[in-house]
VEXLUM-296018 format. One line per 2 residues: for each residue y, z, x negated of C-alpha. Coordinates in steps of 0.1 Angstrom, whole numbers, always signed. Each point is the difference from the previous one (the first is absolute). Layout:
# residues N
Y Z X | ...
# end
This chain:
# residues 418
-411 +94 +1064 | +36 -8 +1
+31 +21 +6 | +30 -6 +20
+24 -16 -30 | -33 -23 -6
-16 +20 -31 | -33 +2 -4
-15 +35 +2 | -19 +9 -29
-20 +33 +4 | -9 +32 -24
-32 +19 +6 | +3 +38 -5
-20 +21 -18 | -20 +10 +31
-5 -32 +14 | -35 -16 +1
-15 -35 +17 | +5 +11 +37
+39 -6 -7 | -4 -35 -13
+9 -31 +19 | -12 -28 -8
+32 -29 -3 | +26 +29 -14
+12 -1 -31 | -3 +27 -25
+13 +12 -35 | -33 +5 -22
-5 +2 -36 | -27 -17 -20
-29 +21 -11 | -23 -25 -21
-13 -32 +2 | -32 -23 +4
-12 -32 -3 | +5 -10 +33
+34 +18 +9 | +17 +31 -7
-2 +35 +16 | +33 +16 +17
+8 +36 +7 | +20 +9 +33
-1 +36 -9 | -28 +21 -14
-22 +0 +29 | +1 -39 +8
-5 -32 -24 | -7 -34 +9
-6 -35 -17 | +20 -31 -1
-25 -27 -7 | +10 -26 -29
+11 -25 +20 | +28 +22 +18
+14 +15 -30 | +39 -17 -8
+3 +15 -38 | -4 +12 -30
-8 +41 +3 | -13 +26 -22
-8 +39 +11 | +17 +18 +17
+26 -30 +10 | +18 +8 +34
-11 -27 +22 | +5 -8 +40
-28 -10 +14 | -13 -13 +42
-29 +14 +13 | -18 -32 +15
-31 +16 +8 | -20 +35 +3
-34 -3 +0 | -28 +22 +17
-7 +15 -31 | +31 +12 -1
+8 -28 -31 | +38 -11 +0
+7 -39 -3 | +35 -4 -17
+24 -25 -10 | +28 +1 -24
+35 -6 +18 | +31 -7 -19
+33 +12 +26 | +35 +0 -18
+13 +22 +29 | -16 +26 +19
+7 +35 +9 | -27 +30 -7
-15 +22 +28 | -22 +31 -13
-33 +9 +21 | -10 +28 +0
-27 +19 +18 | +7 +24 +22
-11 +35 -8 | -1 +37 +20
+16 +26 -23 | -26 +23 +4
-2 +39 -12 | -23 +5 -32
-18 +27 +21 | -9 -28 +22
-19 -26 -21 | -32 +14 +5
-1 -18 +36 | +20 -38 -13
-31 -7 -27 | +1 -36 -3
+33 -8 +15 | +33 -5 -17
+25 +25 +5 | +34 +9 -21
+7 +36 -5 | +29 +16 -17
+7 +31 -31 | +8 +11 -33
-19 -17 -27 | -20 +32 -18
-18 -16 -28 | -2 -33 -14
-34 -1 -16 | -9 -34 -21
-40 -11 -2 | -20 -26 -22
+4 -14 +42 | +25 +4 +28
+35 +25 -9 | -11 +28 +24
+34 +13 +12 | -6 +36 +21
+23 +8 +30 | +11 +29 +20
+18 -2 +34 | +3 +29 +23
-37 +2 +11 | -25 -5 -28
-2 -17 -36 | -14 -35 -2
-12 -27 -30 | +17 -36 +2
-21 -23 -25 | +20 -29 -7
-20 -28 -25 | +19 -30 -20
-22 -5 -31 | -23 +26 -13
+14 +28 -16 | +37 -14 +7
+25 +20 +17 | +9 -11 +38
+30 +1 +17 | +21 +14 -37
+36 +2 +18 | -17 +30 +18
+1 +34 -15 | -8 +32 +3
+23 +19 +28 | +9 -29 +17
-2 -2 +39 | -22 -27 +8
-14 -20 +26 | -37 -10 -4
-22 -32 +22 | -33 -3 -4
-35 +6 +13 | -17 +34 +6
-31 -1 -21 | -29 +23 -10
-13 +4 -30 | -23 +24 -23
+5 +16 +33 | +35 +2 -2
+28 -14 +20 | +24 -24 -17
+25 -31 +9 | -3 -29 -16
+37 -2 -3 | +15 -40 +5
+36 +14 -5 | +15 +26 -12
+37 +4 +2 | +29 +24 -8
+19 +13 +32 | +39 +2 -9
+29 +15 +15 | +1 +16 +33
-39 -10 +5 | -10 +20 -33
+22 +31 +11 | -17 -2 +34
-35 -3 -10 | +6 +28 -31
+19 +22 +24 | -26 +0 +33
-35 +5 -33 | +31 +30 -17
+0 +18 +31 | -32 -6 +12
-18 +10 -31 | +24 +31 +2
-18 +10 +26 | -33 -8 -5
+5 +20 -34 | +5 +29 +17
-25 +28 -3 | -18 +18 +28
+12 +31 +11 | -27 +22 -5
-4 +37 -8 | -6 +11 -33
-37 +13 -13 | +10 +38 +0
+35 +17 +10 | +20 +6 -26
+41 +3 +2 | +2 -13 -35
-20 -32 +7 | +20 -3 +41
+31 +1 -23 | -11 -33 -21
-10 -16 +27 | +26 -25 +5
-1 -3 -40 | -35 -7 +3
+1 -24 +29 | +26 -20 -18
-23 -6 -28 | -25 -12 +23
+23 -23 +15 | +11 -17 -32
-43 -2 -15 | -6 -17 +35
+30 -19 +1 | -15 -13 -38
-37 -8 +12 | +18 -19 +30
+18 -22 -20 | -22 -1 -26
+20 +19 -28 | -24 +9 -30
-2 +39 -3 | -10 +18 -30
-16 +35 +3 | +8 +20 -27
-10 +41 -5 | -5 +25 -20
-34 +1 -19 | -13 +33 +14
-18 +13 +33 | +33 +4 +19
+13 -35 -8 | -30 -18 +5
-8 +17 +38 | +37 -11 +7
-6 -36 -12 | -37 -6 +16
+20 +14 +33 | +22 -28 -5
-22 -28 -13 | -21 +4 +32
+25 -4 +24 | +21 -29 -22
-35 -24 -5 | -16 +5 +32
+39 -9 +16 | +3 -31 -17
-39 -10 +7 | +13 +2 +36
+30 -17 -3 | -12 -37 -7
+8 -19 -28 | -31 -9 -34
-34 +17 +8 | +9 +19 -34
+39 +5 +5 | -3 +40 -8
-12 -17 -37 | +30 -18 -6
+22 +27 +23 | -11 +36 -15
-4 +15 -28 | -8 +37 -8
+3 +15 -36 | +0 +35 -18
+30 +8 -21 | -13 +18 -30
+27 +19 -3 | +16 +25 +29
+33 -25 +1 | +6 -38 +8
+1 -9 -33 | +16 -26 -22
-35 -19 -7 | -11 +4 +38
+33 -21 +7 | -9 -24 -25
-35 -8 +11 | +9 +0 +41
+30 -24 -12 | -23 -24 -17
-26 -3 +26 | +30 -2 +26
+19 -28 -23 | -31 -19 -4
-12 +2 +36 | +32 -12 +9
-3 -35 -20 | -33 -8 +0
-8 +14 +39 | +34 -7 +15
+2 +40 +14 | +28 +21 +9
+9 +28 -28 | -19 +34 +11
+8 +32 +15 | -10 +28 -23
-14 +30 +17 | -1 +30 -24
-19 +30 +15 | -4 +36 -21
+25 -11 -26 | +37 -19 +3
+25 +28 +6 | +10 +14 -33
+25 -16 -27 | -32 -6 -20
-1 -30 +23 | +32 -10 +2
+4 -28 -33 | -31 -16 +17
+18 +1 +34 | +29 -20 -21
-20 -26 -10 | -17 -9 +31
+37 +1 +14 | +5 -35 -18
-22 -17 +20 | +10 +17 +37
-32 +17 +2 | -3 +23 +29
-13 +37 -5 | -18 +27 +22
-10 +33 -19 | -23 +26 +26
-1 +29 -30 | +2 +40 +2
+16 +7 -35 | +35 +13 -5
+21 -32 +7 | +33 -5 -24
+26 -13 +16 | +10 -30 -16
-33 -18 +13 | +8 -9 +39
+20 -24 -11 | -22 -20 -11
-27 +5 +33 | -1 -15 +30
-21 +36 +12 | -7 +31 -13
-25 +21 +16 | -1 +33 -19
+0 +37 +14 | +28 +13 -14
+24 -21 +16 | -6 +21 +30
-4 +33 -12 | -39 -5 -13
-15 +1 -33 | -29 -13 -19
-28 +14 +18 | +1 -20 +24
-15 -28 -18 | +4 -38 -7
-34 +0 +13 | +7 +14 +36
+34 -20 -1 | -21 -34 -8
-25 +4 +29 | +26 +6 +28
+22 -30 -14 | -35 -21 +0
-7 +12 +37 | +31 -18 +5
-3 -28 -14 | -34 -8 +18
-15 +29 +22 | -33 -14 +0
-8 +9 -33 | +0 +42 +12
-36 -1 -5 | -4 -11 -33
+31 +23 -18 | -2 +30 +22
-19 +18 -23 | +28 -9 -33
+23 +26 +3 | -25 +29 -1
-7 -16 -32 | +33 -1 -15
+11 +38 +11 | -30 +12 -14
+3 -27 -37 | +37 +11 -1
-3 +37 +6 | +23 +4 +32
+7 +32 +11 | +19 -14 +34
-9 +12 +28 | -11 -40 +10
-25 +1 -25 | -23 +22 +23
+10 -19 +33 | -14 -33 -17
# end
């Protein structure tokens, strides 16, 4: 218990630790968590408390006093015997339990063990209970429930972005997998850029869309392919990191074949990918514009759910998916004010784009940038991008862009292929 200049050795339990790593005759930092009439109870960390009877207390203490304290006995029942220790000198050694970093796609097969794994914080989400913090590495999306008090935020130097490491035990509940996270902690330096650089190019690829053919042939629509596969790309790379997306489209049979495309590929993508039971809830959101433009009260409404999902949820601002509408300069002073807050833009839409809008897109998938026009509609265009996003959803939105040729009056010559 001693070190070699003659100190005594006074040790800190981690986060993760439980009884197993208890000794009994070491000496360890604790803090006092109440008191009785026959002693008062100490904390060594959240996980392990003990009681130093009466007669082996030295002072005066009130709650939450940092005390040391000597484990003189641990009983079958897994009680702790202490004894208050007053040392003038002594040097601090932290304990703490070993842990396998461990994939989030993994967990399923570690329930009840305690295991460390390491991402990108995605949401912060306070309860009336535990702070439910979400995070993504390069494999999955995973819930961390940390618990203080009730309704009192754990771990508050941690924030939304950060790359963290996270101990604690695998745990099912409501049928769900969770950790009950011990610690969480913020990587820095060269251990944050390695861990956000291996989930950035990992989720790069695993954001990539499949390579499949499209529904009909059609040299307008082989033309927008790689348009069309970049849009993919970036709705994935949003449900995989759990970005909120908002669906917006025009109001008419056209727009809404395009957005339903889309909606089925986006919810049942980020039912798959882990994370709440009802994450496409809080993730996606599909709405009509009333009139055939983003305009400035659709803005205004997707900035106040955003804005307010943001504080009281703890989630990332949203990508904004615009489908059948979003490339004339009837969009553009809407386009200016999402700019303020960095929002991120995709517009899939078969009307005469002006030319001052790509700048404020991260894609554009519309016909006439490769020699098309509107009949081929945002309809057709909305089901091949949803094929992309998720192929498994064929089935269910084959049918959509019959619908839409036939709602928007196409004459092209895809219309009849479909």
């Amino acid at each position: 218990m001693s070190n070699t200049s003659g100190d005594v050795l006074v040790y800190r339990m981690g986060a993760g630790c439980d009884l197993a790593d208890i000794e009994e005759g070491n000496v360890y930092q604790g803090k006092v968590q109440g008191f009785a009439n026959f002693g008062m109870f100490v904390q060594l960390n959240d996980r392990i408390k003990g009681l130093v009877h009466k007669s082996n207390m030295k002072g005066e203490h009130k709650e939450r006093d940092s005390i040391l304290v000597r484990v003189r006995q641990i009983r079958p029942n897994g009680n702790i015997d202490l004894e208050e220790v007053q040392i003038q000198v002594y040097q601090v050694q932290n304990i703490e339990r070993k842990s396998t970093t461990v994939q989030i796609a993994d967990l399923a097969g570690k329930i009840g063990k305690t295991v460390a794994i390491e991402g990108e914080v995605a949401q912060i989400k306070q309860t009336s209970g535990p702070t439910i913090f979400t995070i993504v590495d390069e494999t999955g999306t995973q819930n961390a429930a940390a618990f203080i008090e009730a309704g009192v935020r754990a771990f508050p130097d941690i924030e939304l972005g950060d790359i963290v490491k996270v101990i604690g035990e695998v745990m099912r509940r409501n049928n769900q997998l969770q950790i009950e996270a011990d610690l969480i902690s913020a990587l820095k330096g060269d251990d944050s850029d390695a861990v956000k650089a291996r989930i950035e190019k990992a989720l790069d690829k695993r954001s990539e869309p499949e390579d499949i053919p499209l529904l009909v042939k059609s040299e307008v629509l082989e033309k927008l392919r790689p348009e069309m596969k970049k849009v993919a790309k970036i709705i994935r790379k949003a449900v995989f990191t759990s970005q909120p997306i908002i669906l917006r489209h025009h109001a008419d049979a056209d727009g809404i074949c395009s957005a339903v495309a889309i909606e089925q590929a986006v919810v049942s993508l980020i039912r798959e990918s882990g994370g709440d039971f009802d994450a496409d809830y809080f993730l996606f959101k599909r709405a009509p514009s009333k009139a055939p433009f983003y305009e400035i009260e659709d803005i205004t409404r997707d900035l106040d759910f955003s804005l307010k999902d943001h504080v009281r949820f703890g989630q990332k601002m949203p990508l904004v998916l615009l489908t059948d509408n979003g490339s004339t300069e009837e969009d553009e002073p809407s386009y200016k004010i999402a700019s303020v807050y960095d929002i991120p833009f995709v517009v899939i839409d078969h009307h005469h784009p002006d030319a001052t809008i790509d700048k404020y897109l991260v894609a554009h998938v519309n016909p006439y940038h490769v020699g098309g026009d509107f009949g081929i509609t945002a309809g057709m265009l909305g089901t091949e991008v949803a094929r992309l996003i998720n192929p498994k959803v064929e089935p269910l939105i084959r049918h959509l862009p019959a619908i839409a040729g036939v709602g928007d009056r196409s004459e092209a010559p895809e219309r009849a292929l479909f």
